[in-house]
C-alpha positions in Angstrom: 35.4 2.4 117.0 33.8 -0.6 118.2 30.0 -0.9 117.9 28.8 -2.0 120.9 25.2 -1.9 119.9 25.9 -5.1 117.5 27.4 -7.4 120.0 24.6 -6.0 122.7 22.1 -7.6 119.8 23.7 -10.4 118.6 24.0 -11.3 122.9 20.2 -10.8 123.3 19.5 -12.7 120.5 21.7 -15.9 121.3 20.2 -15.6 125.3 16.5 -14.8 124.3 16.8 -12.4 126.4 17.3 -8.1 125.9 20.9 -7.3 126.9 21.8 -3.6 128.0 25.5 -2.4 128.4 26.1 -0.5 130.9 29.9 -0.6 131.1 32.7 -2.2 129.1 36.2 -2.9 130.5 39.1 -3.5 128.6 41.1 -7.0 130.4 44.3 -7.2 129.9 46.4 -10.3 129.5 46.8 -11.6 126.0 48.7 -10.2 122.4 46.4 -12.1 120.3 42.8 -10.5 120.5 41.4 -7.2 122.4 38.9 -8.2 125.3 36.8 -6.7 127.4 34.2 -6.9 130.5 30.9 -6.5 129.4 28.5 -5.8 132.2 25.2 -5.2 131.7 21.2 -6.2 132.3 19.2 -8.5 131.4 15.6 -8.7 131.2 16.0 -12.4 132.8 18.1 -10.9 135.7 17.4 -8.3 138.3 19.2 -5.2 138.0 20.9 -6.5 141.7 23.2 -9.2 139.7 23.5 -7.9 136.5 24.5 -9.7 133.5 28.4 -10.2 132.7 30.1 -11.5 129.5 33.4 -11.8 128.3 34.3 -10.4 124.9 36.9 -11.1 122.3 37.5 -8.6 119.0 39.9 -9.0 116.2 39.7 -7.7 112.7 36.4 -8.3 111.0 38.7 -11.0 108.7 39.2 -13.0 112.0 35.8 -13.9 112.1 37.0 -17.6 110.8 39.5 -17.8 113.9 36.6 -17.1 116.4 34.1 -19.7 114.5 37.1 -21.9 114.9 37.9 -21.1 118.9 34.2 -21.1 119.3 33.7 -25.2 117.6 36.3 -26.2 120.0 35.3 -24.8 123.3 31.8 -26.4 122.4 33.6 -29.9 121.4 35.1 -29.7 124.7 32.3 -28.5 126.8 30.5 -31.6 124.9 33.0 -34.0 126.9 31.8 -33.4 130.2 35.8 -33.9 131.2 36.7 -30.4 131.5 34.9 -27.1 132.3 35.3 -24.3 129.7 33.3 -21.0 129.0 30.4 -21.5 127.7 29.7 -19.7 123.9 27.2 -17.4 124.0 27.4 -15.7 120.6 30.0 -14.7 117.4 30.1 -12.5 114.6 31.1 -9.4 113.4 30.4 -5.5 113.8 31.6 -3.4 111.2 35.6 -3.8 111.2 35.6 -6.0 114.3 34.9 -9.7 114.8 33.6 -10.7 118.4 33.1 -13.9 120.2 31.1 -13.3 123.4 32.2 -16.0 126.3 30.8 -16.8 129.4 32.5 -14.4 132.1 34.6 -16.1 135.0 35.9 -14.0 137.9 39.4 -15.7 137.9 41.9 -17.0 140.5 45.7 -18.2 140.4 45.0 -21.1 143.4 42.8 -24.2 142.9 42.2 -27.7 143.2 45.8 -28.4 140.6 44.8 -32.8 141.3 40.8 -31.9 139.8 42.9 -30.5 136.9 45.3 -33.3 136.2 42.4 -35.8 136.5 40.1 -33.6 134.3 42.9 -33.6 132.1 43.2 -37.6 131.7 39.4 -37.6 131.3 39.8 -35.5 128.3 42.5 -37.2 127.0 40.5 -40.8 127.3 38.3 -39.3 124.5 39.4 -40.9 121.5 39.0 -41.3 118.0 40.3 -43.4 114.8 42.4 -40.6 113.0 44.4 -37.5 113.8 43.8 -34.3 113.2 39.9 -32.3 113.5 37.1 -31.7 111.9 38.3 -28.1 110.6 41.5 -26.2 111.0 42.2 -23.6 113.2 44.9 -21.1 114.5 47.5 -22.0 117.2 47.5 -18.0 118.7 47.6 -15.9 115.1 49.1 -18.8 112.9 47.0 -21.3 111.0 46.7 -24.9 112.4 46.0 -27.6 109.9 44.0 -30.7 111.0 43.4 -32.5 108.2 42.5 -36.4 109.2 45.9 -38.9 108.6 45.9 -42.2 110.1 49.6 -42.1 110.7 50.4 -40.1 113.3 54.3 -39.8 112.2 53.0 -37.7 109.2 50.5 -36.2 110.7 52.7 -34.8 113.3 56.1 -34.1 110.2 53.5 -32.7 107.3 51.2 -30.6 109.8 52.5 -29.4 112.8 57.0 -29.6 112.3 56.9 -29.1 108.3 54.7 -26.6 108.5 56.3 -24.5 110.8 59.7 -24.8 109.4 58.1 -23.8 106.1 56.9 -20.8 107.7 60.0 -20.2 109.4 61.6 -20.1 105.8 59.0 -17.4 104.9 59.7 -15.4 107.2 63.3 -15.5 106.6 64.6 -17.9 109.2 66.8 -20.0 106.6 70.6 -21.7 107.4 71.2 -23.5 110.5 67.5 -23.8 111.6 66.3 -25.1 108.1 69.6 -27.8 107.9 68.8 -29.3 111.8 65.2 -29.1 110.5 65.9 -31.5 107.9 67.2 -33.7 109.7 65.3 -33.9 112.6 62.5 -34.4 110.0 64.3 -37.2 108.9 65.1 -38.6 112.1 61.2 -38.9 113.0 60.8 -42.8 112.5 64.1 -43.3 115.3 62.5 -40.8 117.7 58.8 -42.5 117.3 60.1 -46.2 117.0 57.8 -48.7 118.6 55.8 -45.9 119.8 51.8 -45.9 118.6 49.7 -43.5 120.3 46.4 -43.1 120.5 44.4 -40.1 118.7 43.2 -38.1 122.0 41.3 -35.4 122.1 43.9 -32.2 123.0 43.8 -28.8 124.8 46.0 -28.1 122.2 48.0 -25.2 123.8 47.9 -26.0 127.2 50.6 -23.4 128.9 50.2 -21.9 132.4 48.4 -18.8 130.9 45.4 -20.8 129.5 43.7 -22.2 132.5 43.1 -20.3 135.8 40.6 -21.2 138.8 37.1 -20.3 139.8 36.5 -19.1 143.6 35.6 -22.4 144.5 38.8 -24.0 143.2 37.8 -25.7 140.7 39.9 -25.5 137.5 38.6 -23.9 134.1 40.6 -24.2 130.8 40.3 -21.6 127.8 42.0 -20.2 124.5 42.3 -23.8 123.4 43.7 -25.2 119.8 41.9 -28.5 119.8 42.7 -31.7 117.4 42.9 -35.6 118.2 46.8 -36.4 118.8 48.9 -37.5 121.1 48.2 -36.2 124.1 52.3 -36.3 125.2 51.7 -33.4 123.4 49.2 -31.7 125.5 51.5 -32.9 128.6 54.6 -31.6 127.4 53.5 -28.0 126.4 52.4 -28.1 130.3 56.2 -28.2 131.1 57.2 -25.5 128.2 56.9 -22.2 130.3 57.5 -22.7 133.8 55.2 -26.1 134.3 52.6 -26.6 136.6 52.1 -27.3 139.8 53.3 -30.7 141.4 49.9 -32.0 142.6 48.8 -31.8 138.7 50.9 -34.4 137.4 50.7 -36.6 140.1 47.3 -36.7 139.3 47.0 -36.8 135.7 50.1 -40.3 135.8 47.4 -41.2 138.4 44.8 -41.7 136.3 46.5 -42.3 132.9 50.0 -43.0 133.1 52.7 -41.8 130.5 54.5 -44.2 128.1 58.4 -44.2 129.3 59.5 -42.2 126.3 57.8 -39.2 126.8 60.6 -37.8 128.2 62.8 -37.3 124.6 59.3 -36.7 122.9 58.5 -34.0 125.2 61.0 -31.8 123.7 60.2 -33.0 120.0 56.7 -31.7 120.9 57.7 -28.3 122.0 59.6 -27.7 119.3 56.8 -27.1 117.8 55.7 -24.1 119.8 58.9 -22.8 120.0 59.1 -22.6 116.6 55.1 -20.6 116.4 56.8 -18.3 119.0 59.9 -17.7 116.5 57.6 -17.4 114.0 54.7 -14.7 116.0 57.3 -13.0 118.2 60.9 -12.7 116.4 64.5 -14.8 116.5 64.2 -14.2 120.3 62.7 -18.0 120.0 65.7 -19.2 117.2 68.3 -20.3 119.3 65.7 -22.1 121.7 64.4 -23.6 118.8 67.7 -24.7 117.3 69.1 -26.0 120.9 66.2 -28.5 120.9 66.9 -29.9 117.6 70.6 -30.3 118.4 69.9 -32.3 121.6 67.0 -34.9 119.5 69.6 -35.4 117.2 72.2 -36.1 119.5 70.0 -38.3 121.2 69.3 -40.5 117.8 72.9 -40.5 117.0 73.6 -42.2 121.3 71.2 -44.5 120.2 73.2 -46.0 117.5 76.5 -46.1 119.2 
């Protein structure tokens, strides 16, 4: 039973403003989180417009995962690069945590070049280290962001290690674990004489994450944020069907890509291959192995 009357509160509250429900709509969409349409008044609005919000619940012992969405979206927002919703309020109501969004009526079509270019903007936001100031969850499973000023470890101790280890826990052992190894190993060949920059990241930037506002203009959510390499932000782009044309001509437009993206791509979506392996089942296993095959037998062309 979700109490409504809580999240109704915690809204007026956060917009100084008394908030009445008057209808909530489940929205369909994602596996992570339930969320709803919440459509209401406001005391600051006539009864004409309404007020609207968008709402996110999980488990009252998610309440950590929202505070961590919720620090991102307002390090982003802070950027003035790229437009996400705005946070209005977060907390929890009985067995449910909430985070209450700024609603968006949503379309598929849009101005794809504003998002490329808002994209390089983001990414020009940089910093000395890797990682973030806290952790958070990549979907359901726990992102670690402590600060390294290597990015090679960074990217083999946080993001590949750890989901190999995870892997192993959940009983993925044998051919994945052995072409893990060695892949791990193989990290200085498949980096050499590369040194990115620690850019400010989306962080799990698929098709299903951004959308665009009646006017066209482009709107990013759901994000994962840390300071990386932003190949990686670019690569997960071209994980699950890619985006549309105009967007990477924009975004090599305004900050072009270093010419060995193209092998890294594929070292970089190995890591969500393996989170989707690890969230959805061994549907993702052979994926996963394939890609660590081909980086290996890329290294061993390089030394022939």
């Amino acid at each position: 039973m979700i109490n409504w009357n809580i999240i109704a509160d915690s809204i007026s509250v956060a917009t100084q403003s008394l908030f009445s429900i008057a209808r909530a709509t489940p929205v369909s969409g994602g596996y992570t989180n339930l969320a709803w349409h919440l459509a209401g008044y406001s005391d600051s609005k006539s009864k004409e417009g309404g007020a609207h919000y968008f709402v996110k619940l999980n488990s009252a012992e998610k309440a950590a995962m929202f505070a961590a969405e919720a620090a991102g979206l307002t390090a982003l927002a802070a950027t003035r690069t790229v437009h996400v919703p705005r946070v209005i309020t977060l907390g929890e109501a009985g067995q449910h945590a909430f985070l209450v969004l700024e609603y968006f009526e949503l379309c598929c079509n849009g101005n794809n070049q504003l998002l490329g270019s808002q994209l390089a903007a983001l990414h020009r936001v940089q910093t000395a280290q890797f990682g973030w100031e806290r952790d958070n969850t990549l979907s359901l499973t726990p992102q670690h962001n402590t600060w390294s000023p290597d990015w090679l470890s960074f990217w083999r101790d946080q993001r590949l290690g750890f989901q190999l280890e995870l892997a192993a826990h959940n009983g993925y052992t044998g051919k994945v674990q052995q072409l893990g190894d060695k892949v791990m190993q193989a990290l200085p060949d498949l980096f050499a004489g590369y040194y990115p920059a620690a850019s400010l990241l989306h962080g799990d930037l698929w098709a299903g994450n951004y959308a665009f506002l009646a006017d066209g203009s482009p709107v990013m959510f759901d994000p994962a944020p840390y300071y990386g390499d932003r190949e990686a932000d670019i690569a997960m782009t071209e994980l699950f069907g890619g985006f549309d044309p105009e967007f990477y001509a924009a975004y090599h437009a305004a900050f072009p890509l270093d010419a060995g993206y193209a092998r890294r791509k594929n070292l970089y979506n190995l890591y969500h291959v393996l989170n989707h392996c690890n969230l959805v089942g061994s549907s993702y296993l052979h994926q996963a192995e394939g890609i660590m095959q081909a980086l290996l037998d890329e290294v061993r062309q390089d030394f022939r």
